[in-house]
C-alpha positions in Angstrom: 8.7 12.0 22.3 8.0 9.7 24.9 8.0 6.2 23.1 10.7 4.6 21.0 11.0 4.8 17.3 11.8 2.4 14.6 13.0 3.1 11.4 12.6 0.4 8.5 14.6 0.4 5.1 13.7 -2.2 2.7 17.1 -1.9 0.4 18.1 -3.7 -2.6 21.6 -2.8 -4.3 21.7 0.7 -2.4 25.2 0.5 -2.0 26.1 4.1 -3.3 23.3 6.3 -0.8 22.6 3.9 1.9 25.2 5.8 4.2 24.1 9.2 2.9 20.1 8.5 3.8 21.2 6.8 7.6 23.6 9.7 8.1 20.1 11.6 7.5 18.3 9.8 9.0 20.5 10.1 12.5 21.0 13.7 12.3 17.0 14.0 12.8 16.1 10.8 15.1 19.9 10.5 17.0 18.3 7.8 19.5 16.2 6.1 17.0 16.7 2.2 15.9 17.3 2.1 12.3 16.7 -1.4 10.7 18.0 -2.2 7.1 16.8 -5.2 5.4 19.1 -6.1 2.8 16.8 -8.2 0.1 19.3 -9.9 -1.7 21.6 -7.3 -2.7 24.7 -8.1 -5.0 26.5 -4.7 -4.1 28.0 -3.8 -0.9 24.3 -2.6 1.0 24.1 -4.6 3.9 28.3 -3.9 4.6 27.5 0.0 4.1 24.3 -0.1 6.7 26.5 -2.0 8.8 29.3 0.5 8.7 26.8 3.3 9.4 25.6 2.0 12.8 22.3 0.0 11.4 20.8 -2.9 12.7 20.9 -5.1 9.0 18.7 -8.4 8.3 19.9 -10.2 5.1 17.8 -12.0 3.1 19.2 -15.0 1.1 17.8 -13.6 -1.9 15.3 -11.0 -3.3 11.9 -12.1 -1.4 10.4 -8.4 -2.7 9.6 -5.0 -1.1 6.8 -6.6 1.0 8.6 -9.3 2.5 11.3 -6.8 3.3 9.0 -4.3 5.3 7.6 -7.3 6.6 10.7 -8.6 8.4 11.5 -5.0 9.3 8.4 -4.7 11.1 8.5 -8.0 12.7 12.4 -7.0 13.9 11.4 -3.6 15.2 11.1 -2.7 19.2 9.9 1.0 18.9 6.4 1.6 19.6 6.1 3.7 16.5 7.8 2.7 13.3 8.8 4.8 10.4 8.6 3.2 7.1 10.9 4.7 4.2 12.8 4.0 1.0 16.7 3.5 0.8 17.6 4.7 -2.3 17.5 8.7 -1.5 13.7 10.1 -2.7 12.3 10.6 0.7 14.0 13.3 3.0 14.7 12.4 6.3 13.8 16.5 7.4 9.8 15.0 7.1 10.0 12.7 9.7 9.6 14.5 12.8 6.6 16.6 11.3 5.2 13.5 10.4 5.8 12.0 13.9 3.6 15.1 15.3 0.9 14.6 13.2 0.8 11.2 14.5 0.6 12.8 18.2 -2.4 13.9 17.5 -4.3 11.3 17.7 -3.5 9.3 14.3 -2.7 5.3 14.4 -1.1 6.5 10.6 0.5 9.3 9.1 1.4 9.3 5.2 3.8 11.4 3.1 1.5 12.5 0.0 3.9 13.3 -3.0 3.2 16.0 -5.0 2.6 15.9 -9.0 6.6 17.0 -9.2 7.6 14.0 -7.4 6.0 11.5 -9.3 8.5 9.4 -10.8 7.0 9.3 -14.6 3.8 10.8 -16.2 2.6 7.7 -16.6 3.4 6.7 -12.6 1.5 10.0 -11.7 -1.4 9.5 -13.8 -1.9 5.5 -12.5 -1.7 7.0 -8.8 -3.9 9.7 -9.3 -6.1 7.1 -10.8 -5.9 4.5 -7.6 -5.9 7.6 -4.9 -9.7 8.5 -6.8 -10.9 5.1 -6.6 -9.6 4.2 -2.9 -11.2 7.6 -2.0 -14.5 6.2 -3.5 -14.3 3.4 -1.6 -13.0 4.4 2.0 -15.4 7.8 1.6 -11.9 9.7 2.7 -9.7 11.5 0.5 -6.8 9.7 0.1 -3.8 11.4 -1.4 -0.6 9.3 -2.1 -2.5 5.6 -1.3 1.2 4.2 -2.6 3.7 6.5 -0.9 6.5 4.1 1.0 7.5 7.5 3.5 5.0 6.8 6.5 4.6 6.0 10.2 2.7 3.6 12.2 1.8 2.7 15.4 3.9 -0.6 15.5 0.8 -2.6 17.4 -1.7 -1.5 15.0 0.4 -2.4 11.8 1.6 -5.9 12.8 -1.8 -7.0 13.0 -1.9 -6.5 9.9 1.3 -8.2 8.6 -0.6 -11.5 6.9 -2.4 -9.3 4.3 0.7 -7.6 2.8 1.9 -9.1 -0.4 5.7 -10.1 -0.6 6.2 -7.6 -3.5 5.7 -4.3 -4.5 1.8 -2.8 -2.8 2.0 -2.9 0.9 1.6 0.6 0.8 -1.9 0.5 -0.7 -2.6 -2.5 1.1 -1.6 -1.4 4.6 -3.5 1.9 3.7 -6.9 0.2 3.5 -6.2 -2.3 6.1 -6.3 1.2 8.6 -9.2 2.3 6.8 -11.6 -0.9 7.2 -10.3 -1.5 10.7 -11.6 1.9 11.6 -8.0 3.1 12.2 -7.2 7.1 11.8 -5.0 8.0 8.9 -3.6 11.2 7.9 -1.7 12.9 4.6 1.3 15.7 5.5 2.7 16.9 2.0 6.3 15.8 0.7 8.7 16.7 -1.5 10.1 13.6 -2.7 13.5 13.4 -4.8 15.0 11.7 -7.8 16.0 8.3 -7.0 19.4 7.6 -6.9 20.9 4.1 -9.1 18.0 2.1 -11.1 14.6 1.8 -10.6 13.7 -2.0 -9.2 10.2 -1.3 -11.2 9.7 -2.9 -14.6 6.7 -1.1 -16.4 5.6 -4.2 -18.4 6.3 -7.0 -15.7 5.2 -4.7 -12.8 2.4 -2.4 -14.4 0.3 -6.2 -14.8 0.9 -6.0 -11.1 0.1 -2.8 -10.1 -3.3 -3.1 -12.6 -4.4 -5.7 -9.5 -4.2 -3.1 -6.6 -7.5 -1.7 -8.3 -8.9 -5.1 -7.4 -7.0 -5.7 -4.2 -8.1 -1.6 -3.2 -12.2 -3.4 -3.4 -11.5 -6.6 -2.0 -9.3 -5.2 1.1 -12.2 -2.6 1.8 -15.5 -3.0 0.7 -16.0 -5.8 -2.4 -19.5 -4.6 -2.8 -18.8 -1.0 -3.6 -16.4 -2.7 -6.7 -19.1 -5.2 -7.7 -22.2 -2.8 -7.6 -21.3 -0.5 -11.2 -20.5 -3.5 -12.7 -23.8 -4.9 -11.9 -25.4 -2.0 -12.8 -24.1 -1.7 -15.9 -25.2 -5.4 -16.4 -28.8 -4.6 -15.5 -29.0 -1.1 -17.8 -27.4 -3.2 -20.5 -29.8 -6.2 -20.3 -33.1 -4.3 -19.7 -31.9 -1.4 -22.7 -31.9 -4.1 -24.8 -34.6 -6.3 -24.2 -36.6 -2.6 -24.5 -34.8 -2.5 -27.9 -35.6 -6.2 -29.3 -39.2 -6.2 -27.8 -39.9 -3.0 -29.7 -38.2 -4.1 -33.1 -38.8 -7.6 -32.6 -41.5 -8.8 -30.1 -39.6 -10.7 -28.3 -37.1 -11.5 -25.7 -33.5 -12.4 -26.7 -30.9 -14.8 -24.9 -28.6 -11.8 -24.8 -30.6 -10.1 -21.9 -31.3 -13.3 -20.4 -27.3 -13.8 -20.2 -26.8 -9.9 -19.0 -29.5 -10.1 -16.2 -28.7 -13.7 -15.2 -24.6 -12.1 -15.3 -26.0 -9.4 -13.2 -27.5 -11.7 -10.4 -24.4 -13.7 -10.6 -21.7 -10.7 -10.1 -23.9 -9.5 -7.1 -23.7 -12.7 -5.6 -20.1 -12.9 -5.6 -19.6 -9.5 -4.6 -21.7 -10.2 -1.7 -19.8 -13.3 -0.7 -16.3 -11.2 -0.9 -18.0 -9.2 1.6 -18.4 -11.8 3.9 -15.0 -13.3 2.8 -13.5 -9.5 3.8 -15.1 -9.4 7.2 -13.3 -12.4 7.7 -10.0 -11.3 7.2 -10.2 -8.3 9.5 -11.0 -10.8 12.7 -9.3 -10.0 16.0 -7.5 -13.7 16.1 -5.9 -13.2 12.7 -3.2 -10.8 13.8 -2.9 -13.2 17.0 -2.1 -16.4 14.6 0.6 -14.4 12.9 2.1 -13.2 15.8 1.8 -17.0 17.3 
């Protein structure tokens, strides 16, 4: 491989497989950078990354996943950076088949997990759920849109480093951000493991959370393909029943008014997240952050 590589681990309280997943990590990329970004562990993480040849950045305290990969990125000096979990799921044997997908031609390559590797029932069934409705709104089939084993093209995901979120979702949102910039992105099947230690994801606290990457999926891409079945519904809803109190009644009731004056009203603020989206995606953006 002609460029250099970058390998980013967001790790909180990893202590007890941090050396085991850079130990596989070398064995596959020997001449790789591998960049560790302790968020605020209490446990011995950073000293064990450390002690296994990797460059660490400590944060003073848990900032979340996003800020992690964030500082990661912003750290890295490979051209192409590889984006993966510390605590064990993601086998560091994928990495080079995922690095000659990218050769091909892609700017992003993703590790889709299979149903097996889902970490619940529940998790599967919510990302099945968000890899249908991103693949409505991109028009691609997306299949793991929140998969955290993938690699970039450092250039092309920095510019994109203002839009990720400081917790949990930069997969989803870096995802789309390729997708509405016209970027290439490709899916190479995974086997992903058990974790090893706790989980850092709390169903109640974080499932409120992960319930807004539906709305983040159509505001990052395109608002207007979120907004549109909505209005729809609005219209159908309002014109079914004015049909239904005209014929029973003569008349026309304040409920359609409301529904078709609520459908006017959603359209018009799905158009102006349009605009609002375009915005974002400007050329001078990625300069500003980078500035």
């Amino acid at each position: 491989m002609p460029y250099k590589i970058s390998v980013v681990l967001p790790a909180k309280n990893e202590c007890a497989v941090i050396g085991r997943v850079l130990a596989g990590i070398r064995s596959q990329l020997p001449e790789s950078e591998i960049v560790v970004v302790n968020d605020g562990s209490t446990d011995g993480t950073a000293d064990e990354a450390a002690r296994a040849g990797a460059h660490v950045i400590s944060h003073p305290y848990s900032m979340g996943n996003g800020a992690a990969i964030k500082s990661g990125a912003r750290a890295a000096k490979g051209e192409v950076i590889v984006f993966m979990d510390a605590d064990g799921q993601h086998d560091a044997a994928d990495i080079p088949r995922l690095l000659a997908r990218l050769d091909e031609g892609y700017d992003m390559v993703v590790g889709a997990r299979d149903g097996a590797s889902q970490a619940s029932v529940g998790r599967g069934l919510a990302n099945g759920f968000y890899n249908r409705l991103a693949s409505y709104m991109t028009g691609k089939r997306i299949e793991d849109l929140t998969s955290g084993l993938r690699v970039v093209r450092a250039q092309r995901f920095r510019e994109f480093l203002h839009l990720l979120p400081n917790g949990f979702s930069y997969p989803t949102t870096s995802t789309m951000a390729f997708f509405r910039a016209g970027y290439p992105v490709a899916y190479l099947p995974i086997k992903a493991a058990k974790r090893v230690g706790k989980s850092h994801v709390r169903i109640l606290k974080d499932g409120a959370r992960f319930l807004l990457i539906i709305f983040k999926i159509g505001t990052l891409y395109s608002p207007l393909k979120l907004f549109a079945p909505v209005v729809l519904i609005q219209v159908l809803l309002g014109l079914g029943y004015y049909v239904y109190t005209f014929a029973m009644h003569g008349r026309l009731s304040l409920a359609t008014i409301f529904l078709l004056t609520s459908a006017v009203t959603t359209f018009l603020i799905g158009l102006v997240s349009e605009q609002i989206t375009q915005l974002m995606y400007r050329p001078d953006s990625a300069e500003k952050e980078r500035g």
